[in-house]
C-alpha positions in Angstrom: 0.0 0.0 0.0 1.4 4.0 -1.0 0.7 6.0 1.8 0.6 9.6 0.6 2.0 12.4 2.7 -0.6 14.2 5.1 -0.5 17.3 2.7 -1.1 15.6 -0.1 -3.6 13.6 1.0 -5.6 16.6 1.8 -5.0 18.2 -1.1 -6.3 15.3 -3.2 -9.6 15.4 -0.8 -10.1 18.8 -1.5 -10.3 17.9 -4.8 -13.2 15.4 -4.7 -17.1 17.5 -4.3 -18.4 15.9 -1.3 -15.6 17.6 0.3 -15.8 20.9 -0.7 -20.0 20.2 0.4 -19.3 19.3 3.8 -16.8 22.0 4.6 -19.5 24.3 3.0 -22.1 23.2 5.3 -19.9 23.3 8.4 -18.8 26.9 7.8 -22.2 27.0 7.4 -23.3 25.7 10.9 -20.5 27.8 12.3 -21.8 31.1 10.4 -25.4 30.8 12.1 -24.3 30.0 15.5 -21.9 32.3 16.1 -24.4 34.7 17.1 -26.0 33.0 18.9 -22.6 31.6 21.2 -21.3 35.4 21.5 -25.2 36.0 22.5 -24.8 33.8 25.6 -21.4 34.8 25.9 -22.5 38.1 27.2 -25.9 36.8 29.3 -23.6 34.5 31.0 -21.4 37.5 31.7 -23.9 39.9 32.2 -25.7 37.4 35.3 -22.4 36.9 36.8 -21.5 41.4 37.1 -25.0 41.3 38.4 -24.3 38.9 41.2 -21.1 41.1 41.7 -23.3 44.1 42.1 -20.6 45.6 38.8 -23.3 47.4 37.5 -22.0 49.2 34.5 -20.3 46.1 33.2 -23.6 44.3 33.4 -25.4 46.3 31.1 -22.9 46.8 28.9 -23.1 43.3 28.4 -26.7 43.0 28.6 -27.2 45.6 26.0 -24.6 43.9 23.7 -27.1 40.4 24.3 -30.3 42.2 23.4 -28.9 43.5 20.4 -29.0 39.6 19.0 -32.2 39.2 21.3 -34.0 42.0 21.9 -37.4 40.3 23.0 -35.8 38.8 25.9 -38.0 39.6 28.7 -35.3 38.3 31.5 -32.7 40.2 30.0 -34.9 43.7 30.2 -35.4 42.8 33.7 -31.8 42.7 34.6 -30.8 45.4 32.5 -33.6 47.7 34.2 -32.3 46.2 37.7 -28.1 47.5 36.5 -29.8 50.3 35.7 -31.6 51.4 38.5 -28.3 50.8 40.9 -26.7 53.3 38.2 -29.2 55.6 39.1 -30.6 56.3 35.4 -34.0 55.5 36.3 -34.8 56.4 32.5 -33.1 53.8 31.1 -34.2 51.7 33.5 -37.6 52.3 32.8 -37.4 51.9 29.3 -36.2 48.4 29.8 -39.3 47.7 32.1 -41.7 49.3 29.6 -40.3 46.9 27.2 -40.4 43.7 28.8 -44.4 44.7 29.5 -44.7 45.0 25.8 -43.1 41.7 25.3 -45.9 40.3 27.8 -49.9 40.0 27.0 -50.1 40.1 30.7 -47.6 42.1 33.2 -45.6 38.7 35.1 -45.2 39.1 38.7 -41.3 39.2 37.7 -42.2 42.4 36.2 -44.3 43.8 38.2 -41.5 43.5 41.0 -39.2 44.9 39.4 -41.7 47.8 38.5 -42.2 47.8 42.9 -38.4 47.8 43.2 -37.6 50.8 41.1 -40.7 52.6 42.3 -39.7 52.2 46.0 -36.2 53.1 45.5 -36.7 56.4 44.1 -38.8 56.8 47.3 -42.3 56.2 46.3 -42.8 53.9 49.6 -47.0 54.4 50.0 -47.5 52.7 46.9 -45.1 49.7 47.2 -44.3 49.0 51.2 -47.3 46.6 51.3 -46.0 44.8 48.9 -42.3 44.7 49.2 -42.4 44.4 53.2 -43.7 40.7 53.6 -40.7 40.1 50.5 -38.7 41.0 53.7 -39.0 38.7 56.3 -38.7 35.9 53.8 -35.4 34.3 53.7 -34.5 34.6 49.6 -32.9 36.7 46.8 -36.2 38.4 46.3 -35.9 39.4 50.1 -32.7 41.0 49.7 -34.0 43.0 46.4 -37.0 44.2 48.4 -34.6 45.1 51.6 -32.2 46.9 49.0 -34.7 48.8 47.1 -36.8 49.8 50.4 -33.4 50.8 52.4 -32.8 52.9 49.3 -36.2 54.7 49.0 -36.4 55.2 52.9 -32.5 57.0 52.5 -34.0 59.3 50.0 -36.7 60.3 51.8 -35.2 60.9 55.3 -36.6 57.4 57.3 -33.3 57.4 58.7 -33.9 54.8 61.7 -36.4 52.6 58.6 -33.6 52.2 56.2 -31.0 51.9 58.8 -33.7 48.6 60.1 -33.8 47.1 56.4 -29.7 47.0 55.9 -29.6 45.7 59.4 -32.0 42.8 59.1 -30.0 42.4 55.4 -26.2 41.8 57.1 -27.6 40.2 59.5 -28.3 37.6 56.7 -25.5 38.5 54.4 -22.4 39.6 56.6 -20.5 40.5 53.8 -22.9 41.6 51.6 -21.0 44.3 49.1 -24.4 46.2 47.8 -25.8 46.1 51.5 -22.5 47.6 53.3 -22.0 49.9 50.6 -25.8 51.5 51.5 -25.0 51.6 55.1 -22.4 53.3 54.3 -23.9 55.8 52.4 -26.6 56.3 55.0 -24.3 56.6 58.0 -22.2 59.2 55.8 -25.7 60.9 55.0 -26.4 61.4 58.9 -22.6 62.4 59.7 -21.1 59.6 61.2 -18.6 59.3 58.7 -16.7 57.2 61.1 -18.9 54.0 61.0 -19.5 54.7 57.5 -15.9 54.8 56.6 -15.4 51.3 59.0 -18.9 49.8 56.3 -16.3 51.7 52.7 -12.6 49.6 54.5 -14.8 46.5 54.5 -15.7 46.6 51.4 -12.2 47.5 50.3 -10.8 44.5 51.7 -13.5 42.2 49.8 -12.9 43.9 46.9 -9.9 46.4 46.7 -10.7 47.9 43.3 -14.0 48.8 43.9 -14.2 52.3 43.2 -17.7 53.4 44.4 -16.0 52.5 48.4 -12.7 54.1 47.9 -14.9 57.3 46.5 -17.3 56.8 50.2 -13.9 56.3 51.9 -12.1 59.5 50.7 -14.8 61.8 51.2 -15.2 60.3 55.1 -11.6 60.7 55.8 -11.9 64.3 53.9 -14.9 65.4 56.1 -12.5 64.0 59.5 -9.8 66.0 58.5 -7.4 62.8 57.7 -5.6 64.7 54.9 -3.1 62.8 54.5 -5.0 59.3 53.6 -7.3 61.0 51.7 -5.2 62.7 49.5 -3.8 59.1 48.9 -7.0 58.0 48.0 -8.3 61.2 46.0 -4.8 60.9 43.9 -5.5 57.7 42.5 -9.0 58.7 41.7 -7.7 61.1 40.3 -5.3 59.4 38.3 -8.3 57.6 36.6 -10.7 60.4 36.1 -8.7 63.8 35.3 -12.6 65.3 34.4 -13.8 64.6 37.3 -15.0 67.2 39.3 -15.8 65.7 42.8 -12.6 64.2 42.6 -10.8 67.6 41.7 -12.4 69.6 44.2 -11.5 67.1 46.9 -8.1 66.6 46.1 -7.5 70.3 46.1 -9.0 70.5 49.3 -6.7 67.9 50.8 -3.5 69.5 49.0 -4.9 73.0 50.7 -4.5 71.3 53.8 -0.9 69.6 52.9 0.8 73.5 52.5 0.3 72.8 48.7 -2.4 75.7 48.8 -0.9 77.2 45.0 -1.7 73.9 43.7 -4.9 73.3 45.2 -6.2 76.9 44.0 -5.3 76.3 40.4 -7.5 73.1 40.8 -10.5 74.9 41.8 -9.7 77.9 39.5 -9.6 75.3 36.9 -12.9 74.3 37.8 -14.7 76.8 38.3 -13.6 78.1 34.6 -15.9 75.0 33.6 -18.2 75.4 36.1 -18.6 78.5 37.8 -21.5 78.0 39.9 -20.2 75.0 41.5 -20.7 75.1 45.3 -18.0 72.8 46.3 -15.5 74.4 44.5 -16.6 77.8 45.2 -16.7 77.2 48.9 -13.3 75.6 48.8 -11.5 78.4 47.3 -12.9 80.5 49.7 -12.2 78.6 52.8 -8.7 78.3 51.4 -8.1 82.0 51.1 -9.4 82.7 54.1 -6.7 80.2 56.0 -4.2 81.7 53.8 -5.1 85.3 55.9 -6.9 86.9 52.8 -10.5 87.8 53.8 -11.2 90.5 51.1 -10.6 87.9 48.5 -12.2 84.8 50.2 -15.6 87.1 50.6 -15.8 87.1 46.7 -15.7 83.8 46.3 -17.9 82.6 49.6 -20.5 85.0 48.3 -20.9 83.3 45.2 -21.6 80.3 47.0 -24.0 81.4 49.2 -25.8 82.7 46.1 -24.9 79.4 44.2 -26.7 77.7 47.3 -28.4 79.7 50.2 -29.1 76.6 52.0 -25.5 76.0 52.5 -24.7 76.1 56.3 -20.5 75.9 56.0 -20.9 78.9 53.1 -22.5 81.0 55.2 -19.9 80.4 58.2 -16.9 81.0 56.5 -18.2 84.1 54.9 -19.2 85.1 58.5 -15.7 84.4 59.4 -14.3 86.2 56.1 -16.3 89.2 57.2 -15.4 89.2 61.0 -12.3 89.7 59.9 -12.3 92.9 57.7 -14.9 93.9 60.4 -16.9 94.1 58.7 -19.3 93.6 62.0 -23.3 94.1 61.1 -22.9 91.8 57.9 -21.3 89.4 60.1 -23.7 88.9 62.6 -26.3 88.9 59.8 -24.4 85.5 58.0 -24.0 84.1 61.4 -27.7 84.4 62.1 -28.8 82.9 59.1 -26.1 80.3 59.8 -27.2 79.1 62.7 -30.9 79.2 61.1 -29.7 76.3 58.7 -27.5 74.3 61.7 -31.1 74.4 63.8 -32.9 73.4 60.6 -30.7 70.5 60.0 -30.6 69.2 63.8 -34.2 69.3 63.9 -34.5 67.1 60.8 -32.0 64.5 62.5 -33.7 64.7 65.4 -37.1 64.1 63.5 -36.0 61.7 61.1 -33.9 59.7 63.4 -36.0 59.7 66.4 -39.5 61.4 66.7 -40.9 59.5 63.6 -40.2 55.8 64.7 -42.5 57.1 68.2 -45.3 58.8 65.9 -45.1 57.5 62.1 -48.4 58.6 61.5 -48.4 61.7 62.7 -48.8 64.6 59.9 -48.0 67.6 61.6 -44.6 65.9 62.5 -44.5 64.5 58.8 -45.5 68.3 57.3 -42.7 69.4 59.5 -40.1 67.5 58.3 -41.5 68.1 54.5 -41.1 71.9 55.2 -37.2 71.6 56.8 -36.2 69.9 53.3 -37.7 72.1 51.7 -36.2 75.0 53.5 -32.8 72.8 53.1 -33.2 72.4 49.2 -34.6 68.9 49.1 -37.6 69.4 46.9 -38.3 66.1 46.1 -38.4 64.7 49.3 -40.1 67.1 51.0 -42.8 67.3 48.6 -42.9 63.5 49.1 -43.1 64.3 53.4 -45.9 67.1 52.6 -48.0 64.8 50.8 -47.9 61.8 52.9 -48.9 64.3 55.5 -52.0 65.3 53.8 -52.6 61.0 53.2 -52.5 60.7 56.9 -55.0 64.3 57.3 -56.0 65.8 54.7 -57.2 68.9 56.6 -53.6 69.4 57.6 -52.9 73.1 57.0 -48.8 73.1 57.3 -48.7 70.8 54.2 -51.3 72.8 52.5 -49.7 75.9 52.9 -46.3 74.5 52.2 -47.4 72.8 49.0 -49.4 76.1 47.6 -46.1 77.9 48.1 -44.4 75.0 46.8 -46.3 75.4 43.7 -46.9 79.5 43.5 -42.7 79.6 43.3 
């Protein structure tokens, strides 16, 4: 017998028809499921970033799935989930609105997810009675519900509420990324940026290179006055995201406070070129001048923050301080007054939010209250949401009326 050389072999195959038809129909196959394989490719992915909690990577990879299948109704589902912890509650939307459309009949997947996103943006009368007994059950729908009511109730000032939710969810999940990251956020929210910065290190060492911790971190350590950390922190943020401004701000802030004040003010001149209503920024430079011994010039800028924001209680104290020292002493007094207006306002809203309410939850002079501080405070939202929950629980209440006719005359 000859036996032929590998390469000639398969050059004489080549030759014969039945070859060339079965390499035809294989390319074929492979041609048609290739979409299909880079399809799952990205679901597969997609499910895992979720489970991660790596929002943005998940719906990146979601959106490249639903490109190839776009009438998944899971994959809208988990999109509008990524979504929603992105906080573009538009997009988020959309992807709910389309998996209805997909559906002769809403499924109770989708009307959950319609719950979650509803309750997280704060819109708790509506969707507590349904998400609450989700709760106390001991599954992942339990945890959305806790993570989407602990959200809404952080929004909307129940303090003592959401703080109850992320409890009851740790308890459960010790380690829970998504959960210690929202107590962190609320403890931050109520100033005590020491736990919260104890919830942003345990994160960190589950998951060094998650940024949204070392951003909770550095802003914690920046409102203790632990310059030096922070800057270490804000650096490498910065190192990532040049065009950032929180991260700008904050870094000159800490440099300020490192004796590299020429740096720091070029930072925030920078900016404020950009941007030159930004409060931070504005406040910053002006605090910064006025350490550096030059009043006249730190009043210019602390003004335009006060105008930028006349809510803002640190503003209006370092322009009191600014003008103290040119003496400057009627104008002074007048900042300080309105000063400690704001510091009373915002005490009494702690002391509401994080007490009073858990002893009277129903009661709507209490809730009218608390809608007029944010209000007074620049929350809109919420305490439009306060006033009218105070009208659900008496509707003859006349605080909320007032405050909502004002609300709506401006």
């Amino acid at each position: 017998m000859i036996h032929l050389h590998p390469v000639a072999w398969l050059l004489k195959q080549i030759r014969r028809p039945r070859f060339l038809l079965i390499a035809a129909v294989c390319l074929g196959s492979v041609a048609l499921a290739a979409p299909w394989l880079w399809a799952g490719y990205h679901l597969r992915q997609a499910r895992l970033e979720l489970q991660r909690y790596h929002s943005e990577e998940a719906l990146r990879h979601l959106s490249a799935y639903l490109r190839i299948w776009p009438h998944d109704v899971s994959a809208h589902l988990w999109a509008a989930r990524a979504a929603r912890r992105l906080e573009d509650y538009g997009e988020a939307e959309q992807h709910l609105l389309q998996a209805q459309r997909e559906q002769r009949k809403a499924s109770d997947a989708v009307m959950l997810e319609w719950a979650l996103q509803r309750a997280t943006v704060g819109d708790l009368e509506q969707t507590e009675s349904y998400l609450l007994p989700l709760v106390q059950e001991d599954t992942d729908h339990a945890i959305l519900a806790c993570e989407a009511l602990a959200e809404g109730n952080r929004r909307t000032y129940r303090v003592s509420q959401a703080g109850s939710l992320l409890d009851l969810w740790l308890k459960r999940r010790p380690d829970d990324l998504r959960a210690l990251l929202l107590r962190g956020s609320l403890r931050k929210q109520t100033n005590n940026c020491q736990q919260a910065a104890s919830d942003y290190r345990r994160v960190l060492e589950l998951e060094p290179e998650r940024e949204e911790a070392q951003r909770g971190l550095a802003s914690c350590l920046t409102e203790n006055a632990s310059w030096a950390e922070a800057t270490t922190y804000w650096e490498e943020l910065y190192r990532r995201h040049p065009a950032d401004l929180e991260v700008r701000v904050n870094l000159a802030l800490c440099l300020s406070n490192r004796e590299q004040e020429q740096q720091a003010q070029q930072m925030l001149l920078g900016v404020l070129a950009e941007h030159p209503d930004h409060l931070l920024a504005l406040r910053s430079l002006g605090r910064i001048l006025l350490q550096q011994q030059h009043p006249a010039q730190a009043e210019i800028w602390l003004r335009r923050a006060v105008l930028a924001a006349p809510q803002d209680y640190r503003s209006r104290l370092f322009l009191y301080q600014a003008l103290q020292k040119q003496d400057k002493a009627a104008e002074a007094e007048r900042q300080l007054d309105e000063a400690n207006r704001l510091d009373h306002r915002w005490q009494r809203l702690h002391q509401i939010a994080q007490h009073e309410l858990l002893a009277r939850p129903y009661d709507a002079a209490l809730q009218a209250e608390l809608g007029v501080l944010l209000l007074d405070l620049g929350y809109e939202e919420a305490g439009r949401n306060w006033l009218l929950s105070a009208l659900r629980c008496d509707s003859q209440c006349r605080p909320a009326q007032e405050a909502l006719a004002r609300l709506t005359n401006r």
